[in-house]
C-alpha positions in Angstrom: 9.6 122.6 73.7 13.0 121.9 71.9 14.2 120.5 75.9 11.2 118.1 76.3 11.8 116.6 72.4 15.1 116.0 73.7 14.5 114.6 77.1 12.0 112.4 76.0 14.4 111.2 72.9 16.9 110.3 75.6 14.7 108.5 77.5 13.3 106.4 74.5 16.9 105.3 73.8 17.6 104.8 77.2 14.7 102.1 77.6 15.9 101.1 74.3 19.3 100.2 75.8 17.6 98.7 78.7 15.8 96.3 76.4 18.9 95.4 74.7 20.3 94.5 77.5 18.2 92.0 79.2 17.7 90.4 75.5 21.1 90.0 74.6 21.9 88.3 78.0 19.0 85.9 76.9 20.6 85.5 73.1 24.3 85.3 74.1 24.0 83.4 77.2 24.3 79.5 76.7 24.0 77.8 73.6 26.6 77.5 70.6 25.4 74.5 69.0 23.0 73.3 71.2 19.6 74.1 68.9 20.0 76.5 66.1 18.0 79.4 66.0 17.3 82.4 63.9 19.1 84.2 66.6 21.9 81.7 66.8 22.2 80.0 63.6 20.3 79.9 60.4 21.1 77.2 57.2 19.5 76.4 53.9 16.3 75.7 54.1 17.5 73.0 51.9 19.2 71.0 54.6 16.9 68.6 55.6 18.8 67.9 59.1 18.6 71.8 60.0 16.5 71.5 63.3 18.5 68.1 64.4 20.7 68.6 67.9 22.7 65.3 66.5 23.8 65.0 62.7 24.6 62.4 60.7 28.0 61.0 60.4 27.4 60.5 56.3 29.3 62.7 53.5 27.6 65.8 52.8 28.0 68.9 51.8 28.2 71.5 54.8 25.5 73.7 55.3 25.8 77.7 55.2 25.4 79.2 58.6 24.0 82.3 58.1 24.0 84.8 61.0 26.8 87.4 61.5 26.3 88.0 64.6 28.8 86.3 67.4 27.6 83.3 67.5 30.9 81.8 69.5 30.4 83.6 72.7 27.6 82.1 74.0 28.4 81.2 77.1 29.4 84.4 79.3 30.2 83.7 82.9 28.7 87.0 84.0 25.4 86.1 82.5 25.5 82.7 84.0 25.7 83.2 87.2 24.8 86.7 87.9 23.1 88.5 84.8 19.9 90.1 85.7 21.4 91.9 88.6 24.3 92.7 86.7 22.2 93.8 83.9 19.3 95.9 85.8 21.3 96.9 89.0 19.3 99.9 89.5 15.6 98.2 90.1 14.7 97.3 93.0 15.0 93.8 94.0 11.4 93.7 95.3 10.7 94.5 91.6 13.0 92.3 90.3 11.8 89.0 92.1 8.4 89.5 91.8 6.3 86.2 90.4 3.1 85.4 90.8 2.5 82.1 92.6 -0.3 79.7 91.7 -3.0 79.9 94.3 -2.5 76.4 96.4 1.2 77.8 96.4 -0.1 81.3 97.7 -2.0 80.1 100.4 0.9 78.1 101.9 2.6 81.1 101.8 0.2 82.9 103.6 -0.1 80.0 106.3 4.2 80.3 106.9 3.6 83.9 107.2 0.9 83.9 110.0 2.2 81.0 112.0 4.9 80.5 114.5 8.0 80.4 113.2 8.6 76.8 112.7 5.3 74.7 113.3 5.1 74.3 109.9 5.8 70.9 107.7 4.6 70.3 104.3 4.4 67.5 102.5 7.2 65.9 100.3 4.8 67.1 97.0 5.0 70.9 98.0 8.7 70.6 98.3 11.4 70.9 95.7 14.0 68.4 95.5 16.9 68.4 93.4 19.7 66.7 93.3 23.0 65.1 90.7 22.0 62.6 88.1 25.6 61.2 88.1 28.2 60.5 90.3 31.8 61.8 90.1 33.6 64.0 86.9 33.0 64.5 83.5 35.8 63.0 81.4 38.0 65.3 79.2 37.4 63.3 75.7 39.8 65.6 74.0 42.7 64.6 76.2 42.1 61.2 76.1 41.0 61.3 72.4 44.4 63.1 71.9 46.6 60.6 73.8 45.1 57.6 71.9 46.0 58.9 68.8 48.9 61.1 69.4 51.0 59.6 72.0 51.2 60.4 75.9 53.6 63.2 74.6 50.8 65.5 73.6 49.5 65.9 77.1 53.1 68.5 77.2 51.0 70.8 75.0 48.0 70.8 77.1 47.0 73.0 79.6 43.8 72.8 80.7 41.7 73.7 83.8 40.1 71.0 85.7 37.5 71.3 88.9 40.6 70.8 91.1 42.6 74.1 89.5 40.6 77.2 90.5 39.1 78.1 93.7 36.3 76.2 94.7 33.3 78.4 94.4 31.6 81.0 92.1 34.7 82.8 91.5 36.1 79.5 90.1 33.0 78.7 87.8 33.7 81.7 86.2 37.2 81.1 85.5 36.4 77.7 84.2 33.6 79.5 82.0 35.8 81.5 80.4 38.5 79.2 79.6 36.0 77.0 77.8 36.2 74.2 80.2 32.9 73.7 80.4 32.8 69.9 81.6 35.1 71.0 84.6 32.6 74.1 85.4 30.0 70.9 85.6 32.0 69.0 87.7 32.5 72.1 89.9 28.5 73.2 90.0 28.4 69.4 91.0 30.7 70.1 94.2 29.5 73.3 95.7 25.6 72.0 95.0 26.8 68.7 97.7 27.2 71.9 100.1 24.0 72.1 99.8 22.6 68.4 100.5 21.9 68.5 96.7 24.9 66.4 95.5 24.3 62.7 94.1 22.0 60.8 95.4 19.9 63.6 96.6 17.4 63.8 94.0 13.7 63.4 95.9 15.5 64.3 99.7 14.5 67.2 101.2 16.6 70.4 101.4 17.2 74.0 101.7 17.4 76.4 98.7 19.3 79.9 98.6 19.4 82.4 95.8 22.6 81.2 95.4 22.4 77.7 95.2 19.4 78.0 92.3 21.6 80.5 90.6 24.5 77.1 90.7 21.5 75.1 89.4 21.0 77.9 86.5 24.7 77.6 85.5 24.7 73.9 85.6 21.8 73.6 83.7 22.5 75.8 81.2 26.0 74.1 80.6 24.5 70.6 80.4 22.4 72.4 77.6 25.2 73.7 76.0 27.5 70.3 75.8 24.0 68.3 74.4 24.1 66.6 77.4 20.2 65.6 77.0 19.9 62.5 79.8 21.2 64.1 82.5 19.8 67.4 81.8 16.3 65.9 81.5 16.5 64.5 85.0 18.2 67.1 86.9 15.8 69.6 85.9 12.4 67.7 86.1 12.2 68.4 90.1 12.3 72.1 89.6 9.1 71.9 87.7 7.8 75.0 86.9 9.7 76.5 90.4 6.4 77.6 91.9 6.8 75.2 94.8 6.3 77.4 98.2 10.1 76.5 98.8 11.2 78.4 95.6 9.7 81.8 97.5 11.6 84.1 100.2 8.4 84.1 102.3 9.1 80.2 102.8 12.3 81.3 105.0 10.7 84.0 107.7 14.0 83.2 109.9 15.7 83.9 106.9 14.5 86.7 105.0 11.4 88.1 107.4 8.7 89.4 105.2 10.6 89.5 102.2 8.2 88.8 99.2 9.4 87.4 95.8 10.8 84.3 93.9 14.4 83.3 95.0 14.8 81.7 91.4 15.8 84.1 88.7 13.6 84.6 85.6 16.6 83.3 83.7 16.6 80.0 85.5 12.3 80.0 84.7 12.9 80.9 81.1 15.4 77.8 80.5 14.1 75.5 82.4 10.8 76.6 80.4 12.8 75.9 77.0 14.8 72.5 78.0 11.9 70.4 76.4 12.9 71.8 73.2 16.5 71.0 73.2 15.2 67.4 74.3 12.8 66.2 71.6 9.5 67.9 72.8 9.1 71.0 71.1 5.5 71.0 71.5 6.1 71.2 75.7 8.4 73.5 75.7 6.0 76.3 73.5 3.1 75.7 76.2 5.8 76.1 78.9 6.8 79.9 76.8 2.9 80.7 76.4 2.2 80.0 80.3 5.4 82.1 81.2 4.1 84.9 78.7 0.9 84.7 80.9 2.3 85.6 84.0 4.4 88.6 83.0 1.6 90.2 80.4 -0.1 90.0 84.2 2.6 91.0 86.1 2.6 94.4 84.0 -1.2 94.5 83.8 -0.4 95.1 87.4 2.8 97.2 87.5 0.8 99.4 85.1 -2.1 99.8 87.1 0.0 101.2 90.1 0.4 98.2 92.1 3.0 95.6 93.2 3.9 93.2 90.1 2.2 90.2 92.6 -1.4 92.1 92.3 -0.9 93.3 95.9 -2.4 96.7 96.1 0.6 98.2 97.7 1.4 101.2 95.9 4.8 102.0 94.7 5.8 105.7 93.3 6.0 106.5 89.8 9.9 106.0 89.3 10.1 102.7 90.8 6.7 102.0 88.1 8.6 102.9 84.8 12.1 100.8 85.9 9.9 97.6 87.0 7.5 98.3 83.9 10.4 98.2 81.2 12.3 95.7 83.0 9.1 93.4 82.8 8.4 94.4 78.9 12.1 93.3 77.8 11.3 90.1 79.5 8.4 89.6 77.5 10.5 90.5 74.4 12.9 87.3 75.6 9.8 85.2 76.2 9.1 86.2 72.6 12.3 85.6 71.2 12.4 82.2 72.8 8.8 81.4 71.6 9.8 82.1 67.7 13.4 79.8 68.7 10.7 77.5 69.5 8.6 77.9 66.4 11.5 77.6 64.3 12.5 74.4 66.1 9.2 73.2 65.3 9.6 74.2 61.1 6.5 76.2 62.4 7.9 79.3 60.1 4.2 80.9 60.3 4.3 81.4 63.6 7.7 82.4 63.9 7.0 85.6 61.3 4.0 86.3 63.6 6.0 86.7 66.9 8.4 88.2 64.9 6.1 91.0 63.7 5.1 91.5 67.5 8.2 91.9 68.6 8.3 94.9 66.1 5.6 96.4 67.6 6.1 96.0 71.4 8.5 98.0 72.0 11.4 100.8 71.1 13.5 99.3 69.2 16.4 101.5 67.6 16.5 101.7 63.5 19.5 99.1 63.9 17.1 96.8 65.9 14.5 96.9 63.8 16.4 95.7 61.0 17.9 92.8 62.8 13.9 91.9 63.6 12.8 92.2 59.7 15.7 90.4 57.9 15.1 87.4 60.4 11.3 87.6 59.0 13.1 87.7 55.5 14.9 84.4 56.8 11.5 82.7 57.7 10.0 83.5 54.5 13.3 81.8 53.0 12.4 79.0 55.0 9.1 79.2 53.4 10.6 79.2 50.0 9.0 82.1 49.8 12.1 84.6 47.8 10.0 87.2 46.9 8.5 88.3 50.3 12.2 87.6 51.8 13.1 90.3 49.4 10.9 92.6 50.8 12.7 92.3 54.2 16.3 91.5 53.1 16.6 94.5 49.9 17.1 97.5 51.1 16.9 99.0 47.3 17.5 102.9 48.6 21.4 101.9 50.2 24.0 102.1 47.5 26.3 98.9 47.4 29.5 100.4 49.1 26.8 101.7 52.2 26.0 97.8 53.0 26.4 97.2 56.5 27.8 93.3 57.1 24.0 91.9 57.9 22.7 93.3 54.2 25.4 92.2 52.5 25.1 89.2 54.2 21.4 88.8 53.5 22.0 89.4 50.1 24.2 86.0 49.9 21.0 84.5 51.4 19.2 85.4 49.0 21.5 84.1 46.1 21.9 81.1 47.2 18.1 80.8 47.2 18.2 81.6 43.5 21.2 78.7 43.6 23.4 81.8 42.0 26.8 80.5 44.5 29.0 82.8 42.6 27.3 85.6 43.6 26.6 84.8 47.0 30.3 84.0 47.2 31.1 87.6 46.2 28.4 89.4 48.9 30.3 86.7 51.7 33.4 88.1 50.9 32.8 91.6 50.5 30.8 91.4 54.3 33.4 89.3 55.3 36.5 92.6 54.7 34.3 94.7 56.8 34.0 91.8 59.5 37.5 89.6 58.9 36.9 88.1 62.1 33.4 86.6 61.3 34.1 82.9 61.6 30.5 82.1 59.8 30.9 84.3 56.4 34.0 82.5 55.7 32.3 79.4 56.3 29.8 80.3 54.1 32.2 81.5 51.1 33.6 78.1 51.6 30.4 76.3 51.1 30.1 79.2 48.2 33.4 77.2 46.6 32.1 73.3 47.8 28.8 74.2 45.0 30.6 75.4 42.5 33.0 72.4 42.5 36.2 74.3 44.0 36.7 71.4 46.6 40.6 72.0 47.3 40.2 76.1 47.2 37.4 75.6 49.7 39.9 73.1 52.2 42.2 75.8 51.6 40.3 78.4 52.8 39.4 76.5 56.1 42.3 75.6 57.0 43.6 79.4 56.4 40.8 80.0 58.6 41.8 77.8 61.5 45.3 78.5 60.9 44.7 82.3 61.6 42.7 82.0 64.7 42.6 78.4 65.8 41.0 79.4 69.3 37.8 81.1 67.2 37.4 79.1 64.4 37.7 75.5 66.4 33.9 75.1 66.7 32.5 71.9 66.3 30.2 73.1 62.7 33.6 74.6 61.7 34.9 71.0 62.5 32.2 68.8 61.0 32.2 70.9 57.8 36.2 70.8 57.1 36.0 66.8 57.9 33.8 66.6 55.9 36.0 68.5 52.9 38.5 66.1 53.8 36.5 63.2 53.2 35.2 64.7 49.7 38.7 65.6 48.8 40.4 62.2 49.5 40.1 59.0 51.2 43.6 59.6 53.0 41.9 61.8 55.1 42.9 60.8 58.5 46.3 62.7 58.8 44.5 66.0 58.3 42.1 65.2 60.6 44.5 64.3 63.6 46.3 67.6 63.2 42.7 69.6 63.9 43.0 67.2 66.9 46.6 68.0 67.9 45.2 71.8 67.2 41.9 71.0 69.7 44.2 69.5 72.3 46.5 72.7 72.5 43.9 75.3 72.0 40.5 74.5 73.3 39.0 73.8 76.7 37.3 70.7 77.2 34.0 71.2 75.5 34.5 70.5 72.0 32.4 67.2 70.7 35.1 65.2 69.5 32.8 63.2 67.3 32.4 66.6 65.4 36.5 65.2 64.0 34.7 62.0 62.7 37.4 60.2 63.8 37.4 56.1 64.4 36.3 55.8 68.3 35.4 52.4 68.7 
């Protein structure tokens, strides 16, 4: 009896883990500052510009950013362009790729697959055709930026990759990736996708698609997300749609793939492309796009749990292959309902964001230091609310002792001070959270704030430019930015020399991605 406790405590954490894993490739995979979340980032409920994707240039004070979580490594090259089969290498791919195709879509498919191999042609509506929105590179603002202000002399302390620097293929977007050059992994995407008939121009002319070239369109996408680049995002993505056109499906490409059944687009690429209305203004779109994605893969396990394939075809597959398609499909319905309450927040619809929240805490097994992740974000919404006293509830965990606080609770209990506008106090719970995490770029930002309330001005300059000074290539982050030129401007009107040497620091540490409006330097 003792054995089967055990083996079935193993396997709880081990789905556990699994879960974990395909949510945190969702959380950590693309966006930095792109819309802040209660996963990403969380502010005063106080700052009126909180849901924004642009901010004001005016003087203000900077907001708190409350999560301790790594909020700077966003972008993850492995996630990007290869994250659900790095993440669930053991299910079967037949598992994996399953969707379930809207019925004019399905009948095509059946047509292809009981017809001669190539007397088909369909018309130009049940195609899929994608292509660049712009022709030629992404400039490097920073550089130019940098030599307008500093001299030709400061491109000696540069050295950043371009497109033309790294191989020209995968391997190379993921060395661009990680060296933050994000605008040259863009201009690379933009190259290998003309390989494919897909390059400018090409938007509305027919072509082929490969796993591999939608996985290029994934990472492009997901970058133009990242760097706020809202035009061209909104027009390279509207010809995917929804990707149920009968060329998204391996069954459209018999020659290719024979009877292989399944969706060549990733369920990463369908969850962005079903969240990209958010990041453009249309919130509202983006949360029907969630709820008709949460649909299909409720249905999809209806039918992995009933012994079937995921599709609804009543081809029965054993009971191993069951439980890894069946938890793979659940912690995609825990991303779909992560992005849903992103959404909700987006939306100031805090309601419903405690609500999928509270879901999420029932759907599935979460470990004791999940859980409480889950609740103190519902504390967080019921901040939002105004609401201290249920926050309380979710943030206070009255039975830990004060030198037991993990760097979340003490964390949460600055929150919560700063609700009851006590700043000294929240000051004291950033700091002591922020010795246990000295790293954590966000807790100092916060203690500075902490100092910018209770009129310390110069101590709170001092501590970010300790801050940058310590770890420029962490702490360069465009919030970081903002909020210390902003300091700069409340501390003096000779603030122009302080703000060229975060440049000069920008130009020798950081890629290319950076927002240099973020300096709030003189551009025109």
């Amino acid at each position: 009896m003792a054995e089967e406790n055990e083996s079935s405590t193993r396997q709880k954490s081990e789905n556990s883990e699994e879960v974990t894993k395909e949510i945190e490739a969702d959380i950590s995979r693309y966006f930095e500052n792109a819309s802040r979340t209660i996963f990403d980032e969380i502010v005063s409920p106080k700052s009126e510009d909180f849901f924004n994707i642009r901010r004001s240039s005016e003087n203000r004070i900077p907001d708190f950013e409350l999560l301790t979580d790594q909020s700077n490594e966003f972008l993850k090259s492995n996630s990007l362009l290869d994250n659900e089969r790095l993440d669930h290498s053991g299910t079967n791919d037949v598992h994996r790729d399953v969707w379930i195709p809207s019925e004019q879509t399905r009948k095509i498919l059946r047509s292809i697959a009981t017809s001669t191999a190539g007397t088909n042609s369909l018309d130009r509506e049940n195609l899929t055709m994608p292509g660049l929105a712009v022709q030629g590179d992404m400039p490097n603002l920073i550089k130019s930026t940098a030599v307008r202000f500093l001299g030709e002399d400061e491109n000696i302390q540069r050295h950043v990759l371009t497109a033309s620097d790294v191989t020209q293929d995968e391997r190379g977007l993921r060395t661009l990736i990680q060296a933050g050059c994000y605008k040259a992994a863009i201009n690379l995407s933009g190259r290998l996708l003309a390989v494919y008939a897909q390059g400018f121009g090409k938007i509305n002319q027919p072509s082929k698609h490969s796993p591999h070239s939608l996985q290029l369109w994934y990472t492009r996408l997901a970058l133009l997300t990242k760097l706020k680049q809202i035009d061209i995002l909104e027009n390279e993505s509207k010809p995917f749609g929804n990707l149920d056109k009968p060329d998204m499906y391996f069954t459209f490409y018999p020659e290719l793939y024979g009877t292989r059944p399944g969706s060549m687009a990733s369920f990463s690429f369908r969850l962005l492309l079903a969240e990209i209305p958010m990041y453009c203004g249309k919130a509202k779109q983006a949360l029907d796009n969630l709820f008709k994605l949460l649909s299909i893969v409720n249905q999809i396990i209806t039918n992995f749990n009933a012994g079937f394939n995921g599709d609804g075809s009543h081809i029965k597959i054993n009971c191993a292959e069951q439980e890894d398609a069946i938890r793979l499909w659940k912690a995609r319905r825990s991303r779909i309902l992560i992005s849903i309450t992103n959404c909700a927040v987006n939306m100031k619809n805090y309601v419903l964001g405690i609500n999928i929240l509270e879901k999420l805490c029932e759907s599935a097994d979460w470990t004791s230091e999940q859980m409480d992740a889950l609740k103190a974000s519902i504390g967080r919404l019921h901040l939002f609310l105004g609401d201290v006293a249920a926050a309380e509830k979710f943030l206070i965990n009255l039975h830990k002792k004060d030198n037991s606080l993990t760097v979340r609770e003490l964390t949460d209990r600055g929150l919560l001070a700063v609700a009851h506008n006590s700043f000294q106090e929240a000051y004291k719970c950033f700091q002591a959270a922020e010795a246990l995490d000295p790293s954590n770029i966000a807790l100092i930002n916060n203690m500075a704030v902490c100092l910018l309330y209770t009129g310390q001005l110069k101590a709170a300059v001092h501590l970010y430019e300790s801050m940058i000074t310590r770890n420029p290539v962490k702490s360069l982050q465009e919030p970081i930015l903002l909020n210390i030129c902003t300091s700069y401007e409340l501390h003096t009107i000779h603030c122009k020399q302080p703000k060229l040497h975060l440049l000069n620091q920008l130009n020798r540490y950081k890629g290319d991605s950076v927002d240099i409006q973020c300096l709030k330097l003189p551009l025109n």
